[in-house]
N, CA, C and O atoms as a Tripos MOL2 file, in Angstrom:
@<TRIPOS>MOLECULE
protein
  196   195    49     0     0
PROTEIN
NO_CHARGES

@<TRIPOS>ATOM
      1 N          10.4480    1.2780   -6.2720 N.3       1 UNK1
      2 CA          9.2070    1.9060   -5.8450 C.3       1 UNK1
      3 C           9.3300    3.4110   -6.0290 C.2       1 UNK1
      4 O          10.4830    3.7410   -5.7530 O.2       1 UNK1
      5 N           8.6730    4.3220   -6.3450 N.am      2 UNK2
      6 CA          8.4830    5.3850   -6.4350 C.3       2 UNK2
      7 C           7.1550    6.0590   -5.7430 C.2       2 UNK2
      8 O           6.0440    6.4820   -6.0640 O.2       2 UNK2
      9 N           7.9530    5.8930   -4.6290 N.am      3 UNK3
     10 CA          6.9220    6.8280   -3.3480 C.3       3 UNK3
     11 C           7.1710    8.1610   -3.5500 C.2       3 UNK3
     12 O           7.9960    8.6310   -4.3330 O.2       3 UNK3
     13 N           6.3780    8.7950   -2.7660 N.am      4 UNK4
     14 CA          6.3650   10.1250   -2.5860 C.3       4 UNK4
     15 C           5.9210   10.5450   -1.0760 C.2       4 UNK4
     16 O           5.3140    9.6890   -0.4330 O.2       4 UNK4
     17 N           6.0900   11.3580   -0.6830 N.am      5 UNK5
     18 CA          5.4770   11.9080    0.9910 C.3       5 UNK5
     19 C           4.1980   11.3500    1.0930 C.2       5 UNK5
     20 O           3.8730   10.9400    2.2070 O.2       5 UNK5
     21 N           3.4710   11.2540    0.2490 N.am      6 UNK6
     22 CA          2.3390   10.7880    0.8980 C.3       6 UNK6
     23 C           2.3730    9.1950    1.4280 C.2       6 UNK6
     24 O           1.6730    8.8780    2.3900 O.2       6 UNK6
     25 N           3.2860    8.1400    0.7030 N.am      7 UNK7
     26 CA          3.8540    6.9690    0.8000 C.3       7 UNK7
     27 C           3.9520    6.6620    2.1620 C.2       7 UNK7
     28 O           3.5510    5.7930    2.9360 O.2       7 UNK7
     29 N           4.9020    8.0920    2.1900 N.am      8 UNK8
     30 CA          5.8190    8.1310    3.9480 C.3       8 UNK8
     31 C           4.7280    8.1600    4.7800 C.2       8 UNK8
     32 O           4.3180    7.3380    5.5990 O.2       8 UNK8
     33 N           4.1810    9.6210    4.3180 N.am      9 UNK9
     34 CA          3.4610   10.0090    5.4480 C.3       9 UNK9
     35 C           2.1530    8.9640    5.9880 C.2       9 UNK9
     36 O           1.6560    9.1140    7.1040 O.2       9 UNK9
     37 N           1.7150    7.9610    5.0780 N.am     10 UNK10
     38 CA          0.5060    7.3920    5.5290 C.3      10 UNK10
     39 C           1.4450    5.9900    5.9960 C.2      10 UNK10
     40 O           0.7470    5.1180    6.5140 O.2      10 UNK10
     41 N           2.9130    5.6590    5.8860 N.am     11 UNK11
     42 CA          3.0440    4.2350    6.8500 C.3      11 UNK11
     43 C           3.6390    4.5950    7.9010 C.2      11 UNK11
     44 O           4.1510    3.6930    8.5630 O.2      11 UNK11
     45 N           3.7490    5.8420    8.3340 N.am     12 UNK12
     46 CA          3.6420    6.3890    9.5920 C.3      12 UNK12
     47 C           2.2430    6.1310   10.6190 C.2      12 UNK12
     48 O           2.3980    6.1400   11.8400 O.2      12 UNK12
     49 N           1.2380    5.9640   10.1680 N.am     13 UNK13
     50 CA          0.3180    5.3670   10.4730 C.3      13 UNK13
     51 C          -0.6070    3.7500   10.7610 C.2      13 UNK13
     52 O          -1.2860    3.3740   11.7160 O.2      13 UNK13
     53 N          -0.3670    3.3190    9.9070 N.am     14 UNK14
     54 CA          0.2220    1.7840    9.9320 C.3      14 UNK14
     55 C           1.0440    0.9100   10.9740 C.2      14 UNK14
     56 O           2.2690    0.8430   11.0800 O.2      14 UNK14
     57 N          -0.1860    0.0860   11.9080 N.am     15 UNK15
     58 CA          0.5420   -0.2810   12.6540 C.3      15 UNK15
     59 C           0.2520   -1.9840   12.5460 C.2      15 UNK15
     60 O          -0.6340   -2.5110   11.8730 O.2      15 UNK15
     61 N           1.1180   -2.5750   13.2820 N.am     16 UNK16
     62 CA          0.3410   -3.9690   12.9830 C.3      16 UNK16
     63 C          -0.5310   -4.7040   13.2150 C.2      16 UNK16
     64 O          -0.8080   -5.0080   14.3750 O.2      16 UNK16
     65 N          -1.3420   -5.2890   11.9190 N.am     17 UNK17
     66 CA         -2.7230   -5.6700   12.7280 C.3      17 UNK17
     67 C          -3.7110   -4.6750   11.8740 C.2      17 UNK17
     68 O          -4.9300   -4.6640   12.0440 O.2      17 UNK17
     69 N          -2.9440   -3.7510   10.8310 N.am     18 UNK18
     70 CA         -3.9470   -3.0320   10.1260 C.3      18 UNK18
     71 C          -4.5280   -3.4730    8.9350 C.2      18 UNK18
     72 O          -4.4980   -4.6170    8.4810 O.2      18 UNK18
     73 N          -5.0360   -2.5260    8.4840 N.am     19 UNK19
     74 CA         -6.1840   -2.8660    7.3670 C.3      19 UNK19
     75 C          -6.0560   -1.9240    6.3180 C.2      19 UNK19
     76 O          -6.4690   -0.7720    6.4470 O.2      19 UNK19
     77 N          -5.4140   -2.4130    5.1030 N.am     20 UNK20
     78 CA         -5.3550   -1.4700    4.4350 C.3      20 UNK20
     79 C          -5.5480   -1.5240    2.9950 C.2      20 UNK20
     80 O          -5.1630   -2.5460    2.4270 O.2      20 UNK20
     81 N          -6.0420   -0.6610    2.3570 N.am     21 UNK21
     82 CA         -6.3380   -0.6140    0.8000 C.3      21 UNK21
     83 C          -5.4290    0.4530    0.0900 C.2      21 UNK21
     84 O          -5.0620    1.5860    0.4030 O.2      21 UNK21
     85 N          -5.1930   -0.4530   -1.1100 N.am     22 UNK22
     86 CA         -4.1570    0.0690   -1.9130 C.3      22 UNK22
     87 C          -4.8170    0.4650   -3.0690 C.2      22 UNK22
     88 O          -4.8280   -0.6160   -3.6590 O.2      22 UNK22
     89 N          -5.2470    1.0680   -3.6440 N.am     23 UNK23
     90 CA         -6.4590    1.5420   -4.7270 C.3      23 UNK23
     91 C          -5.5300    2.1820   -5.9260 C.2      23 UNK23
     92 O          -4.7910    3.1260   -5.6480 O.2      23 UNK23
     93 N          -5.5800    1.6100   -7.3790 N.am     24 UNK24
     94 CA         -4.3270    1.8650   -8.2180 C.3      24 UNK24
     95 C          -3.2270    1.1910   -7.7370 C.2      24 UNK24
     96 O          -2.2090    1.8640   -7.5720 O.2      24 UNK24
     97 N          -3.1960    0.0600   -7.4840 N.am     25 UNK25
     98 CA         -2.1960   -0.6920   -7.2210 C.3      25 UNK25
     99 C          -0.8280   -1.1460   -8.3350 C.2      25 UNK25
    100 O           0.1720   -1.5350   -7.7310 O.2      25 UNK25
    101 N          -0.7410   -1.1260   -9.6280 N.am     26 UNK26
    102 CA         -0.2800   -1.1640  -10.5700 C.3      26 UNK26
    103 C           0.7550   -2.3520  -10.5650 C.2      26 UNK26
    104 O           0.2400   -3.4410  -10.8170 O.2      26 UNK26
    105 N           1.6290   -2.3580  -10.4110 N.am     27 UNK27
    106 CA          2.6440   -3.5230  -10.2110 C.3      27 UNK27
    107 C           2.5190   -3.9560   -8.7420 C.2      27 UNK27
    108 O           2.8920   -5.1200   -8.6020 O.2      27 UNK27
    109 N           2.1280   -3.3980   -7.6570 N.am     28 UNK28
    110 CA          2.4700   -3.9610   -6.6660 C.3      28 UNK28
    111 C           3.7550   -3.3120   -5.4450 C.2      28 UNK28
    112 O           4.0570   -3.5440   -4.2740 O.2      28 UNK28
    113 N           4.0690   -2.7060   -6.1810 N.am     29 UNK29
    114 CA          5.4000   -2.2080   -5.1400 C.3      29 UNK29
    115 C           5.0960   -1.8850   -3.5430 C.2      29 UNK29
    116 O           5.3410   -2.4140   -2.4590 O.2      29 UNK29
    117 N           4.3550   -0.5940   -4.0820 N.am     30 UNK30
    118 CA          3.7600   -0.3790   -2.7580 C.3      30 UNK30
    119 C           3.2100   -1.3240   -1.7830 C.2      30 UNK30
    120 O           3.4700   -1.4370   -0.5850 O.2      30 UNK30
    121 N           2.4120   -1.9690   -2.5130 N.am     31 UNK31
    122 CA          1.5490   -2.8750   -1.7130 C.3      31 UNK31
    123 C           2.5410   -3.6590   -1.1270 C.2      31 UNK31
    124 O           2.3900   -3.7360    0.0920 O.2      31 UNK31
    125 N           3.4150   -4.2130   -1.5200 N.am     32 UNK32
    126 CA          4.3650   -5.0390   -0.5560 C.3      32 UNK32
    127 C           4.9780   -4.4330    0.2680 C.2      32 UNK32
    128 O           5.5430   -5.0180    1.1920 O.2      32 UNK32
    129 N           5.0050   -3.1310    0.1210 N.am     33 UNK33
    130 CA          5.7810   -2.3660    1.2630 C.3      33 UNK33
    131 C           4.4840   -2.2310    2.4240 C.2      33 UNK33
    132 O           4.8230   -2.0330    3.5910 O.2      33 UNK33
    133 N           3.6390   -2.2920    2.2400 N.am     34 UNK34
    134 CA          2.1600   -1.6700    2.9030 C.3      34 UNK34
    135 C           2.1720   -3.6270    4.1250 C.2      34 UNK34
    136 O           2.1990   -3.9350    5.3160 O.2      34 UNK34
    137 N           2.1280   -4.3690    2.7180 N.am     35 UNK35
    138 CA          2.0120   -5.6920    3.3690 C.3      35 UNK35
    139 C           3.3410   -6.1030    4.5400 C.2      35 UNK35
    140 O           3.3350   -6.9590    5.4240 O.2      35 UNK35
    141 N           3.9620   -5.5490    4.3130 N.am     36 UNK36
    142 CA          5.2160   -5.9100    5.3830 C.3      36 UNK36
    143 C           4.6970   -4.7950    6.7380 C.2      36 UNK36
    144 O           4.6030   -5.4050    7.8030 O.2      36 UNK36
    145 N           4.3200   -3.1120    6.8400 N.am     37 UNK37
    146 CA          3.6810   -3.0490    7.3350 C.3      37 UNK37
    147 C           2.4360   -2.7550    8.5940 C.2      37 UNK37
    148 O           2.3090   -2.2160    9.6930 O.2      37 UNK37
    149 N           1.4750   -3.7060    7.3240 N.am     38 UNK38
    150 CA          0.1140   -3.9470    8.0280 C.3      38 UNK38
    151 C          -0.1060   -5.4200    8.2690 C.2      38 UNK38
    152 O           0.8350   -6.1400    7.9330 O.2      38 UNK38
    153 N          -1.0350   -5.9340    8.7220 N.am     39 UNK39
    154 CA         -1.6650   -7.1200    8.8370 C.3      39 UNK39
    155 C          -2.3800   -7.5240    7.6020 C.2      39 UNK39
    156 O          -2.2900   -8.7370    7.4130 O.2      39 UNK39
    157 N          -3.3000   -6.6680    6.3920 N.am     40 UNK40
    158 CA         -3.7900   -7.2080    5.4960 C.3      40 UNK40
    159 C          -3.7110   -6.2030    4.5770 C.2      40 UNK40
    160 O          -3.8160   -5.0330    4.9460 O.2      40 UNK40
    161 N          -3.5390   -6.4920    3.4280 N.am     41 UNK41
    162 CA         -3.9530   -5.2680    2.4920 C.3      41 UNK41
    163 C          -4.5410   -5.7630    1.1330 C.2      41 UNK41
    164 O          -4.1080   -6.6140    0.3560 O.2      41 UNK41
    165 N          -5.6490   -4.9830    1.0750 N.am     42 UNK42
    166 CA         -6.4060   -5.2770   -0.3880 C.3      42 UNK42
    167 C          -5.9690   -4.0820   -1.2180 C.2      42 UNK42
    168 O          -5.9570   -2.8540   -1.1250 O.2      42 UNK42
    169 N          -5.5830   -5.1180   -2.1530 N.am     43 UNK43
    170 CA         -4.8450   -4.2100   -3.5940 C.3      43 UNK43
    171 C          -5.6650   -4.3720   -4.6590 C.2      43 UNK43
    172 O          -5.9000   -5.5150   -5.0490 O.2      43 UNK43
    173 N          -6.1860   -3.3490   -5.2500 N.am     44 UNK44
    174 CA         -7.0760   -2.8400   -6.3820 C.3      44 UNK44
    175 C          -6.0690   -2.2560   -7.5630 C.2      44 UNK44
    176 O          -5.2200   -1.3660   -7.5310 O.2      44 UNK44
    177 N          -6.5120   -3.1080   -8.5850 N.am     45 UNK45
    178 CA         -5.8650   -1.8460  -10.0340 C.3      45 UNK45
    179 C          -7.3330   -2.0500  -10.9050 C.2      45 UNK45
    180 O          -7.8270   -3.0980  -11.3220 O.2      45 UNK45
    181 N          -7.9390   -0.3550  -11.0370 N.am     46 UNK46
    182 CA         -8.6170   -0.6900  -12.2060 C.3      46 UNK46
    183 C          -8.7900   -0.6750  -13.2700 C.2      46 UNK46
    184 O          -9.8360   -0.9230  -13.8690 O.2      46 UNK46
    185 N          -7.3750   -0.2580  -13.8400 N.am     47 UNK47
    186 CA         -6.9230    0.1780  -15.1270 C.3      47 UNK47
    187 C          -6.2300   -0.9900  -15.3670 C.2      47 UNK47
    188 O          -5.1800   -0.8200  -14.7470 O.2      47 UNK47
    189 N          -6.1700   -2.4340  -16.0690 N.am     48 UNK48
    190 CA         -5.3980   -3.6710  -16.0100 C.3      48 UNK48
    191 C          -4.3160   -3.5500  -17.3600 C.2      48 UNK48
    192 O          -3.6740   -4.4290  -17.9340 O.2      48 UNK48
    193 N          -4.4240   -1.8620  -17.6330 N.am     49 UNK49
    194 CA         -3.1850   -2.3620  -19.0090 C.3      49 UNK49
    195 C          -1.4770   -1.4650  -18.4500 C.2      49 UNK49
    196 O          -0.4620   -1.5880  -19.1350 O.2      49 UNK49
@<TRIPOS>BOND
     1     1     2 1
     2     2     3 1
     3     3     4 2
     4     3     5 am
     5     5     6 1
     6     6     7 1
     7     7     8 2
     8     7     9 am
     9     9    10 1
    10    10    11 1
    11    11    12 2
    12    11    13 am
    13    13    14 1
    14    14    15 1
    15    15    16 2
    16    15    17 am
    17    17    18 1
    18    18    19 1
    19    19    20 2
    20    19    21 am
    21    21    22 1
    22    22    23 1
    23    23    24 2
    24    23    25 am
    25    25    26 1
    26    26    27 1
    27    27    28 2
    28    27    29 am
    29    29    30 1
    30    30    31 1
    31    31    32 2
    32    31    33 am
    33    33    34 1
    34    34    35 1
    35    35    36 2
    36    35    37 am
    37    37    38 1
    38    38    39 1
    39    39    40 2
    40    39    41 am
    41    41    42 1
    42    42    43 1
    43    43    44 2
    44    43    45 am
    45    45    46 1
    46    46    47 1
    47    47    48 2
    48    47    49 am
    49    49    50 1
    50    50    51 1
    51    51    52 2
    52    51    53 am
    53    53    54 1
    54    54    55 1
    55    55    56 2
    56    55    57 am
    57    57    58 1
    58    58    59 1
    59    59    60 2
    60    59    61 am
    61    61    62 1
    62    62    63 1
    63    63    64 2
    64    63    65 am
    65    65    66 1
    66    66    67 1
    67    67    68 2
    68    67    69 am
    69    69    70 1
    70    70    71 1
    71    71    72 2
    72    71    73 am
    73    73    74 1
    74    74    75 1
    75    75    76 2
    76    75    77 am
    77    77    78 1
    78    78    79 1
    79    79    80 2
    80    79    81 am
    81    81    82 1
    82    82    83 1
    83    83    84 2
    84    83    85 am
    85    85    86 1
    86    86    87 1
    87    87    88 2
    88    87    89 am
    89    89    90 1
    90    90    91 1
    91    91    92 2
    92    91    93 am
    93    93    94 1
    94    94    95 1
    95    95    96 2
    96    95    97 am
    97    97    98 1
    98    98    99 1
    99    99   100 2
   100    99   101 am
   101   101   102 1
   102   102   103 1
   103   103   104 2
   104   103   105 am
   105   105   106 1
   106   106   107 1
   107   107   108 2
   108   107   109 am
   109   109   110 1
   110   110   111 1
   111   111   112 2
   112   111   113 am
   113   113   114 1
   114   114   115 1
   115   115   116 2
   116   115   117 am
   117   117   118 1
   118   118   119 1
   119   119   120 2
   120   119   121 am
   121   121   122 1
   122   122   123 1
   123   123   124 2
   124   123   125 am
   125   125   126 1
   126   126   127 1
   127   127   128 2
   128   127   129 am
   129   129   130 1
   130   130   131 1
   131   131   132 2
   132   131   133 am
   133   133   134 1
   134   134   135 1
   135   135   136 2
   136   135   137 am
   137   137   138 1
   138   138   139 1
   139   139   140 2
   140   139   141 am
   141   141   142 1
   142   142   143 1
   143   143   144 2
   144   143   145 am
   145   145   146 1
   146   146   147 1
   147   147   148 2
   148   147   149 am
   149   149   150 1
   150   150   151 1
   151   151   152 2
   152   151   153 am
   153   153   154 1
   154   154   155 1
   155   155   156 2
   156   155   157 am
   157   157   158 1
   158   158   159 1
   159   159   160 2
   160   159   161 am
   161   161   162 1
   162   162   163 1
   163   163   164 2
   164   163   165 am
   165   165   166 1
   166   166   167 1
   167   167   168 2
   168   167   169 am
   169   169   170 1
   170   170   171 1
   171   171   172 2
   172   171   173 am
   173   173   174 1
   174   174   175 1
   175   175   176 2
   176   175   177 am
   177   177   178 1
   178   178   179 1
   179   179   180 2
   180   179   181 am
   181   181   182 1
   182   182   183 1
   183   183   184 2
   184   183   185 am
   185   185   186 1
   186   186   187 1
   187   187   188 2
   188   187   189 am
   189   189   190 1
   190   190   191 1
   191   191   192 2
   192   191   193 am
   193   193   194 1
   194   194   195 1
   195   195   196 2
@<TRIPOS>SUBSTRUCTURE
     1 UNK1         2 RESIDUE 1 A UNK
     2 UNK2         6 RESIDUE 1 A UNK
     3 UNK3        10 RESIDUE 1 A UNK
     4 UNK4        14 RESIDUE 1 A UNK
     5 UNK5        18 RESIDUE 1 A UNK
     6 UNK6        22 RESIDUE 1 A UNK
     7 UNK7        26 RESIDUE 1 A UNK
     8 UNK8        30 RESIDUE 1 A UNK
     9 UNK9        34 RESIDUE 1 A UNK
    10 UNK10       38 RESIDUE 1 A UNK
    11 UNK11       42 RESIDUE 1 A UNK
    12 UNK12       46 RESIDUE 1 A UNK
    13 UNK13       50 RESIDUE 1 A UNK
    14 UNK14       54 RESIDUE 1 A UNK
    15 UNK15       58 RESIDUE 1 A UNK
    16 UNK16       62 RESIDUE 1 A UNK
    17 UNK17       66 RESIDUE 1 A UNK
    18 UNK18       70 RESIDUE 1 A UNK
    19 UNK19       74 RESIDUE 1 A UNK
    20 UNK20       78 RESIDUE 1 A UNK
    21 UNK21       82 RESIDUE 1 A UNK
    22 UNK22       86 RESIDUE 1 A UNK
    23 UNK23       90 RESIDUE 1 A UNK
    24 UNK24       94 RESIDUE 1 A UNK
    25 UNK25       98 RESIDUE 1 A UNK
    26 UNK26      102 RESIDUE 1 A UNK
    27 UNK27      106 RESIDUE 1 A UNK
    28 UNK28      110 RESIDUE 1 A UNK
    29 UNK29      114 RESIDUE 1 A UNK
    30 UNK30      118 RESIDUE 1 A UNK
    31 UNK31      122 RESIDUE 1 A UNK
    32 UNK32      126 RESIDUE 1 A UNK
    33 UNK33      130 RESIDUE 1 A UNK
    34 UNK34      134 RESIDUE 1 A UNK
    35 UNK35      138 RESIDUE 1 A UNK
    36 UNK36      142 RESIDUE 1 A UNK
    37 UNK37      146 RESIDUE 1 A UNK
    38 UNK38      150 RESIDUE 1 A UNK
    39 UNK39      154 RESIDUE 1 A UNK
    40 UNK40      158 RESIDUE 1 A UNK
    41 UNK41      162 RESIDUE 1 A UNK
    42 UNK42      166 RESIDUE 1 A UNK
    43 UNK43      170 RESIDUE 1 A UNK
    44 UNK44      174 RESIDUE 1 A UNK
    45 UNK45      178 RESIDUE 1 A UNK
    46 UNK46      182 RESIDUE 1 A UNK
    47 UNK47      186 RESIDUE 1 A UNK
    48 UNK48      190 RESIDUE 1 A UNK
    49 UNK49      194 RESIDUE 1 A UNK
């Protein structure tokens, strides 16, 4: 995964039971880190190449 502070700084927020969107989702990394967590997360990529 290649987070950055903002990575950090927003699952500092994230508690369980949340709701969260992953927008540019690309492979997924994040989002599984987001999904472990939150309670749900909708993952968007709108660039599919």
């Amino acid at each position: 995964m290649h987070a950055n502070s903002a990575h950090y700084a927003a699952l500092l927020h994230i508690v369980p039971g949340s709701v969260v969107f992953d927008i540019g989702a690309n492979s997924g990394d994040v989002t599984r880190v987001l999904a472990t967590a939150a309670g749900r997360v909708y993952a968007f990529e709108p660039n599919p190449r």
